[in-house]
Residue, then its C-alpha position, 0 to 999 in steps of 0.5 A: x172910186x173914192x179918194x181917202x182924203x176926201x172921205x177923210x175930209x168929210x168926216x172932218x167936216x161932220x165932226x166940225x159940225x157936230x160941234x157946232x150943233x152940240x154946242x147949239x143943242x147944250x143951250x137948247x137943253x141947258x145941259x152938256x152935250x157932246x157928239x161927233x161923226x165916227x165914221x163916213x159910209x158910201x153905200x148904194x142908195x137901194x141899200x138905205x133901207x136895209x141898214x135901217x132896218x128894212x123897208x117895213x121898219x117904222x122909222x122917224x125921218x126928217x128930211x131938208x132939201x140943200x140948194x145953191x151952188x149944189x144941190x143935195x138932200x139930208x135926211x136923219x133916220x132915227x128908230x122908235x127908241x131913240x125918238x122916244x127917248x130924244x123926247x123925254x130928254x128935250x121935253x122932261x116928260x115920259x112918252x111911250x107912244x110915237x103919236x106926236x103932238x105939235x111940240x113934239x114935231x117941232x123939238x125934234x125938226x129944231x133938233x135937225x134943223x140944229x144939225x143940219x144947219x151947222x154941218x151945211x155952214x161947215x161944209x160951205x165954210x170949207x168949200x167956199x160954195x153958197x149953200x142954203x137949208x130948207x125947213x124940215x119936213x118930219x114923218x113917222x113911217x115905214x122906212x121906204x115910205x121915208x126914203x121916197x120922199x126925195x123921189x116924190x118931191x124933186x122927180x129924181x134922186x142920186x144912186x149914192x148915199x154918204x152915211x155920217x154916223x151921229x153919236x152922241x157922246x153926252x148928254x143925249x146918251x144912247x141916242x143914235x141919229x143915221x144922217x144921210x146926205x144924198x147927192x141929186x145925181x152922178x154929177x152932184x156927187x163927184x162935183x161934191x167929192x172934188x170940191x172936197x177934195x181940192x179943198x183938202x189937199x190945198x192945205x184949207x183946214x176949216x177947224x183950224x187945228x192943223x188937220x187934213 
């Protein structure tokens, strides 16, 4: 159903997001940081919940909502640990409990909003489409309570799901970020996939470096 080149092409786009948005995170923290997307995943989206722990599991979600010449939505997923221990690096301070302040809530939505951003500019870049991010939304909850959210606030939602594993490889040591793009429907997802991989095979290569 999926063309390798573009599955191949999207990584390649994370990747130039992710270095981006590490360079946008090194000066937000004042220290090195590096990341990249290992790996692309499709997955049935009633399969979200289970990868991230179960439906029951607590989970930090934030959530944007991309529009314009395609509409999609990307939601990160991150586990208890990892939110605690994205906390104690950004803001120099131990925490054990995940009862947010209001500056806890807006480092970690900057935190997204730095990834975000820099993969929809990556992915407009390659495309050629106009695309626009949304504020963040931020909730700790159970997991299927998280991956609602889309459903609850547009009335539908896409039956895929694109994992992009974040890894930070420096500087946010052992801290893992579940990114989610999630089309709207079908047609979102294969008008995304062809864009793609139009783009990929027509010898574009938004990083310059002579790949894809």
């Amino acid at each position: 159903m999926f063309k390798e080149i573009e599955l191949d092409a999207l990584k390649e786009i994370g990747n130039i997001g992710a270095g981006n948005a590490a360079t946008a995170l090194s000066m937000l923290l004042s220290k090195r940081v590096e990341m990249r997307i290992p790996e692309v995943k499709v997955l049935p989206f009633d399969e979200v919940s289970r990868l991230v722990g179960g439906p029951e599991n607590m989970v930090t979600g934030i959530f944007f909502r991309i529009e314009g010449e395609l509409a999609f939505n990307i939601l990160f997923i991150m586990q208890p640990a990892d939110t605690l221990n994205l906390l104690k690096i950004m803001l120099r301070q131990e925490k054990t409990e995940l009862d947010l302040t209001a500056l806890e809530e807006s480092a970690l939505k900057e935190m997204g909003n730095i990834i975000a951003s820099a993969f929809v500019a990556a992915l407009a870049d390659f495309t050629r489409l106009s695309l626009r991010v949304s504020v963040p939304c931020l909730a700790i909850d159970m997991a299927g309570a998280i991956l609602s959210v889309p459903l609850s606030l547009y009335g539908y939602i896409g039956d895929t799901a694109f994992l992009l594993e974040t890894e930070f490889e420096e500087g946010l040591d052992d801290i893992k970020v579940h990114f989610f793009l999630i089309p709207d429907d079908d047609n979102a997802f294969k008008v995304l996939l062809n864009t793609i991989g139009v783009r990929a095979s027509d010898g574009n290569n938004s990083s310059g470096d002579g790949r894809i």
